[in-house]
C-alpha positions in Angstrom: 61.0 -47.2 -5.7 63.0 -43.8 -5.2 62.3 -40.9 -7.6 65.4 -41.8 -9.1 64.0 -44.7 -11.0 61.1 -43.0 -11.9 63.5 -40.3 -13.6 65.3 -43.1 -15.1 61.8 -44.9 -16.4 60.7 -41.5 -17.8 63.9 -41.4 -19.5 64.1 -44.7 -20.9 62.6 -45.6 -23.9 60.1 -47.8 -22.5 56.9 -45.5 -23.4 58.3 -45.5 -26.6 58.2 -49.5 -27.7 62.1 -50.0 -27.6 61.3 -52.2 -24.3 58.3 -53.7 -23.7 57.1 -53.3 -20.0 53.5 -55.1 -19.1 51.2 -52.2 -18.5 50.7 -53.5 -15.0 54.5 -53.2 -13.8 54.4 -49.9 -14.9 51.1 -49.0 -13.6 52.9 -50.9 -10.2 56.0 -48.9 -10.6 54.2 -45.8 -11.1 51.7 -46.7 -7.4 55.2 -47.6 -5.8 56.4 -43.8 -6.8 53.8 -41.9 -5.9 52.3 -43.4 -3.0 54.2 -44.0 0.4 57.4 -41.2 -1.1 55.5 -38.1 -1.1 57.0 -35.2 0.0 55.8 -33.8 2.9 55.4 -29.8 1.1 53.9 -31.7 -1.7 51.2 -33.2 1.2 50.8 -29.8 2.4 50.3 -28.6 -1.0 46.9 -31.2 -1.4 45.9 -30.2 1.6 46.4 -26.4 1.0 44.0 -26.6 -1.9 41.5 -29.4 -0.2 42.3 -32.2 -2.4 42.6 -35.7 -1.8 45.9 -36.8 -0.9 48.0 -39.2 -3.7 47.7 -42.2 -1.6 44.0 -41.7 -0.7 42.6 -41.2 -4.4 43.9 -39.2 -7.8 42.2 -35.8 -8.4 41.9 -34.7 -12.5 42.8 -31.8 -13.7 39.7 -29.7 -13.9 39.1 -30.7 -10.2 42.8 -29.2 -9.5 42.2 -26.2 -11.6 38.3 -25.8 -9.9 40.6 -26.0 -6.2 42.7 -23.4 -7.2 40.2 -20.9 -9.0 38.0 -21.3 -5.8 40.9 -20.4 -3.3 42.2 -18.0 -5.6 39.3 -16.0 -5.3 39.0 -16.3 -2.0 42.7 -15.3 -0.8 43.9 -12.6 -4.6 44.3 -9.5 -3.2 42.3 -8.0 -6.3 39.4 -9.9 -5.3 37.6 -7.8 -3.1 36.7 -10.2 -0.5 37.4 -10.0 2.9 39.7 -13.2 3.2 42.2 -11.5 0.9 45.7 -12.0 1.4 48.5 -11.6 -0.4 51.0 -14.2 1.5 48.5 -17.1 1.4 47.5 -16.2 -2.3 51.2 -16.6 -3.0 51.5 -19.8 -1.3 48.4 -21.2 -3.3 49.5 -20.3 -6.3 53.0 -22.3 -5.4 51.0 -25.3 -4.1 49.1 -25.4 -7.5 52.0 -25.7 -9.7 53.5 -28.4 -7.5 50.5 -30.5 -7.8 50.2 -29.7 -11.2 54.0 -30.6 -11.7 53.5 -33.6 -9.6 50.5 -35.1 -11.5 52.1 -34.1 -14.8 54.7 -36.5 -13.9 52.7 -39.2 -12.8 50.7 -39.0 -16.1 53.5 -38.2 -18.8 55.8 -40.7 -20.2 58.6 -39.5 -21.3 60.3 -36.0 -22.2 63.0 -34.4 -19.9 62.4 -32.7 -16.6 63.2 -29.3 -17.9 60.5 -30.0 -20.8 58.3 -31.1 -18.3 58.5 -27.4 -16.0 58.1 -26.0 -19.1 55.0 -27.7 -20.1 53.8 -27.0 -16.5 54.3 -23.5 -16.8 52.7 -23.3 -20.3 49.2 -24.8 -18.5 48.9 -23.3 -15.5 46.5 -20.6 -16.1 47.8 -17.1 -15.0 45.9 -15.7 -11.7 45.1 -12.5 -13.4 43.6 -13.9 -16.5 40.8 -15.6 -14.8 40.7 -13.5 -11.0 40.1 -10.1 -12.6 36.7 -8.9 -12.2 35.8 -12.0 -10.0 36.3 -14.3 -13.1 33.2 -12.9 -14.1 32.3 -12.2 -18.0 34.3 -13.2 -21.2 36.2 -11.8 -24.2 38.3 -8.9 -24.4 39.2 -6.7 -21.0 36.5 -3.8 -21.7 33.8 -6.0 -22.7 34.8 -8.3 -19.4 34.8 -4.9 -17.5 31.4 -4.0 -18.9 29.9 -7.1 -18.1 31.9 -7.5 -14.4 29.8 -4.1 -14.1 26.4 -5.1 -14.9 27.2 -7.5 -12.6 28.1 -5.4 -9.5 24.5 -3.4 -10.5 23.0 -7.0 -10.4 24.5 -8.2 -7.0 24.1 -4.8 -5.6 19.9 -4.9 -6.9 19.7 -8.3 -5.1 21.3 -7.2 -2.1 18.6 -4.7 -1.5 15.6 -7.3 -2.3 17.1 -9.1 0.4 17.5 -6.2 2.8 14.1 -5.1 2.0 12.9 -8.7 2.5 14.4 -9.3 5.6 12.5 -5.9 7.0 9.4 -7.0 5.6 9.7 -9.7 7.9 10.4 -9.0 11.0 7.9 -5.8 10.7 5.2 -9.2 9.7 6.7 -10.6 13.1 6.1 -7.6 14.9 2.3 -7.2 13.0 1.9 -11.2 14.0 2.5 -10.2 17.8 0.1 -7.7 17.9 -2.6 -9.7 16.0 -1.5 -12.2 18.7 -2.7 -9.9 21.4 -5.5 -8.5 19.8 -6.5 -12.0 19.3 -6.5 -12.9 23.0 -8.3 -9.4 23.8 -10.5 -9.9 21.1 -11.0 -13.7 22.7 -11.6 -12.6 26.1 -14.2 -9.8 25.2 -16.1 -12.5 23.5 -16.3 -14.9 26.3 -17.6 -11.8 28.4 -20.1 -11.2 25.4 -21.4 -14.8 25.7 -21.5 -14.6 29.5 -23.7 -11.7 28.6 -26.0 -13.5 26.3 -26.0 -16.3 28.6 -27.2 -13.9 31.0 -30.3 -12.5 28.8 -31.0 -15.9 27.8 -32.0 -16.8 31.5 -33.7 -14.0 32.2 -35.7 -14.4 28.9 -36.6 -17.7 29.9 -37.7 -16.7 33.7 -40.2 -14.3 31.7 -41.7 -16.9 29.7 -42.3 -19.2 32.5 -44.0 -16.4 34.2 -46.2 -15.4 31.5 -45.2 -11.9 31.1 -44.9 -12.5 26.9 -48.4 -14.0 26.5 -50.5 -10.7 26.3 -48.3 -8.9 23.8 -49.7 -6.9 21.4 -49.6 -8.5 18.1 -49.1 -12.1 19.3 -50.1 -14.5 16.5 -49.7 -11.9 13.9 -46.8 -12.2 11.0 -44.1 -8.6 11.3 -44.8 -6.3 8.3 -41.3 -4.7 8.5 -40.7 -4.4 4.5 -43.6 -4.2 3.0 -42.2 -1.1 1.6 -39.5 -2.9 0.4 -39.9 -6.7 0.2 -36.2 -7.2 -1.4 -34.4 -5.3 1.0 -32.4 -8.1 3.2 -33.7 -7.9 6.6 -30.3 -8.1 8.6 -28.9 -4.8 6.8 -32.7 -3.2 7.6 -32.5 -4.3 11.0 -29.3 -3.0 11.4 -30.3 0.8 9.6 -33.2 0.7 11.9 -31.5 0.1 15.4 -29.0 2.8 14.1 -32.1 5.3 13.4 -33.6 4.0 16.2 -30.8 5.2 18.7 -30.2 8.5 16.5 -26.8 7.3 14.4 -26.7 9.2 11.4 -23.8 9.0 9.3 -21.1 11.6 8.8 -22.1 12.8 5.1 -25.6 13.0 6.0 -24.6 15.1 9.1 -22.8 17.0 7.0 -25.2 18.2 4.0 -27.8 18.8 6.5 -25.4 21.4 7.8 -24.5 22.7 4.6 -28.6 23.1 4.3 -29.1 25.1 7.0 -26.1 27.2 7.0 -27.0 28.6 2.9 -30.6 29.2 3.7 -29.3 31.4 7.1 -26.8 33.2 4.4 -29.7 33.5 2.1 -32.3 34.8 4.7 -29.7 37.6 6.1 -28.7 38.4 2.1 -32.6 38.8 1.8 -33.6 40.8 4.8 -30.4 43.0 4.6 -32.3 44.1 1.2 -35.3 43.9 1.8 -34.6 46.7 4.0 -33.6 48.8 1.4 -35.3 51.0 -0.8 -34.6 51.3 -5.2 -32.3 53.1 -6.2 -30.4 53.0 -2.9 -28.5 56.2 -1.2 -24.8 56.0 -0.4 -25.6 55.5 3.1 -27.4 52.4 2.4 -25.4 51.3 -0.4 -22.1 51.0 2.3 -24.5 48.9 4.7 -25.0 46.8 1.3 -21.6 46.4 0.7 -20.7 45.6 4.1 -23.2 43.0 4.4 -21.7 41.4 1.4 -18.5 41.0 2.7 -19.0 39.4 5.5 -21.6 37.1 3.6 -18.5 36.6 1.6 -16.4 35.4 4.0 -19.3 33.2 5.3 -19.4 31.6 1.9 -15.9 30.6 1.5 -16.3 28.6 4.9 -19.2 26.9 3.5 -17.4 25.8 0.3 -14.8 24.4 2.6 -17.1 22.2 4.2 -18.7 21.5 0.8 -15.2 20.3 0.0 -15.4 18.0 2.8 -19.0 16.4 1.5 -17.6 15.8 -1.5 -14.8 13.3 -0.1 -17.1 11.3 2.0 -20.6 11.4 -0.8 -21.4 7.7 -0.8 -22.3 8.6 -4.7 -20.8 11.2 -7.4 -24.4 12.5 -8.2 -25.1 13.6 -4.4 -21.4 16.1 -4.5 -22.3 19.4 -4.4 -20.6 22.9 -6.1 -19.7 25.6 -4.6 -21.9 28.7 -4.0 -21.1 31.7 -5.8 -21.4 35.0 -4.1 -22.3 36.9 -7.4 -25.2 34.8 -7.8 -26.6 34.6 -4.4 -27.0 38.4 -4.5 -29.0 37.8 -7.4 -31.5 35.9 -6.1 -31.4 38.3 -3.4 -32.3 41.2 -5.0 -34.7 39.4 -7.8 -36.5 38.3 -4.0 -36.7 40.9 -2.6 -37.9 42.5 -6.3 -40.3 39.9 -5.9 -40.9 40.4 -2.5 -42.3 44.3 -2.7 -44.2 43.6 -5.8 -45.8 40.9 -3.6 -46.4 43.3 -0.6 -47.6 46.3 -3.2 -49.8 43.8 -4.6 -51.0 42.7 -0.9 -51.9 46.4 -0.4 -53.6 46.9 -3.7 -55.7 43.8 -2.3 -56.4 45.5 1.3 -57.1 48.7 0.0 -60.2 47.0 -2.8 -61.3 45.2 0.3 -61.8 48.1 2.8 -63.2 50.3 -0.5 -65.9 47.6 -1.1 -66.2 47.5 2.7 -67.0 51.0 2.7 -69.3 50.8 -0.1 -71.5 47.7 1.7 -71.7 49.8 4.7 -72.4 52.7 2.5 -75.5 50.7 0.6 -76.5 49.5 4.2 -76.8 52.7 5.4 -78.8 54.3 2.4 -81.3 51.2 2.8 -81.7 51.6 6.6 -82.4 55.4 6.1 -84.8 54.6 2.9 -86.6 52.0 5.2 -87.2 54.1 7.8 -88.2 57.5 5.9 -91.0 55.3 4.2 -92.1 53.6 7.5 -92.8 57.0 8.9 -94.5 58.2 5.7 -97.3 55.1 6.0 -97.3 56.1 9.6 -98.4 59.9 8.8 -100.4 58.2 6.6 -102.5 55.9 9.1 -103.0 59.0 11.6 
């Protein structure tokens, strides 16, 4: 049947009761229309926007309209993508209305052809009313281009997660590979370990067949290695005491043994340096004084550096440590060396008693010899 008689059976009254048609001759006259006398542009058309062709199945409107919106986006020039072209655009817009056209004639009964283009163009939904902004967002233009925005801050927020992402991931690839290969050098120092033990175990065993463990001292008697500390776990204390054993100390104990010994050298030259001196002191001395407390000064400043350093690696807040003060560390320099000739005049207080009552003993001793003597000769005068 030629498109002729479908015109004429669109413009007959049969849709309209004057004539009554069985709805399957029409529904046979309307197959005979459409299926083997399609127009080769309206084939190209379907296969433009990837439908199915008339004769291979019937595709609704919304599936029409969901063709075009998806091409649309792909090929509007205002779409941002980077299949846009304006010449294929144009040609899916025109394959659109012809299918829309065409299945708007399949499906309508009657009305005129010009009523029919006019209807068409009434539903085809304008390209710019649902391309702009990438058909994102709803309601009027600035609240679409408000929400089109959020939604370029979203994309552009997940584009980065991704990017990051996909670095996070190959740096975990490159991580894996080198846990890989410390892996296999970590494997292969082990078997050399165990070959090692192996090793020892022999020679163990060659000693105790010989005998040379059987006069140990201490054989038969239990080990009292924590009886100082019987809840201390014996791995960790066997482990502290090979490390003693072979002289490990760790780095913070190194270090405040240090910071010992270098204040009590500052000290000792603060204490000498015046000790030296006498009270009240002349200028002379009082410029060796001053120049001893500079470079004492200096001195200082380096220790508090290192004290610094303790107070990173202190295994516990109460063993950090403050800094020493110049101002009082020539305090206790002068209160000991205050201290220290009080102590010495005291010493020679002492010495000085000792060698008068030394005197005096020899004095008495010397009195009795002479008394002892002047009455032995008297009884001797006496006797002759």
């Amino acid at each position: 049947m030629s498109y002729a008689m479908q015109l004429l059976i669109h413009r007959g009254d049969f849709c309209h009761g004057h004539t009554l048609i069985p709805l399957a001759l029409r529904s046979l006259l309307r197959t005979l229309s459409s299926g083997p006398r399609v127009s080769h542009s309206l084939r190209e058309s379907y296969q433009l926007l990837q439908l199915e062709l008339p004769d291979e199945g019937e595709s609704s409107p919304a599936q029409v309209k969901e063709a075009y919106l998806r091409m649309a986006k792909l090929y509007h020039p205002d779409s941002g993508a980077a299949t846009a072209d304006e010449v294929l655009f144009a040609r899916v817009e025109e394959a659109y209305r012809a299918v829309l056209a065409h299945q708007s004639r399949l499906q309508s009964c009657g009305g005129s052809m010009e009523d029919e283009e006019e209807k068409v163009k009434g539903v085809a939904p304008q390209h710019r009313h649902y391309l702009s902004y990438e058909g994102v967002g709803s309601g009027t233009p600035s609240q679409r281009e408000r929400q089109y925005r959020q939604f370029r801050v979203d994309r552009a927020v997940e584009q980065v997660l991704d990017y990051r992402q996909k670095e996070h991931e190959t740096a975990a690839a490159a991580e894996g590979a080198l846990v890989e290969r410390d892996v296999r050098q970590r494997s292969r120092q082990i078997k050399v370990t165990q070959a090692v033990e192996r090793l020892v175990e022999d020679l163990i065993q060659e000693s105790m067949s010989r005998g040379d463990f059987r006069n140990l001292s201490g054989a038969g008697k239990p080990i009292n290695k924590f009886e100082h500390n019987p809840y201390a776990d014996p791995m960790t204390h066997n482990l502290n005491r090979i490390l003693i054993d072979n002289g490990y100390q760790p780095p913070w104990i190194v270090t405040q043994r240090d910071i010992r010994e270098d204040i009590a050298q500052i000290r000792e030259r603060l204490l000498q340096g015046r000790a030296r001196l006498v009270d009240p002191m002349n200028p002379r001395e009082h410029a060796q004084w001053q120049q001893l407390c500079g470079v004492v000064a200096d001195d200082l400043m380096k220790l508090n550096k290192t004290v610094d350093n303790f107070n990173l690696i202190a295994p516990m807040l109460t063993m950090q440590m403050v800094h020493f003060n110049l101002e009082r560390e020539i305090d206790r320099a002068e209160k000991a060396a205050i201290q220290g000739r009080q102590e010495r005049k005291r010493e020679r207080v002492r010495e000085w008693e000792e060698q008068r009552r030394e005197r005096e003993r020899e004095r008495e001793k010397r009195n009795q010899h002479s008394w002892q003597g002047g009455l032995l000769a008297w009884m001797q005068n006496l006797l002759k």
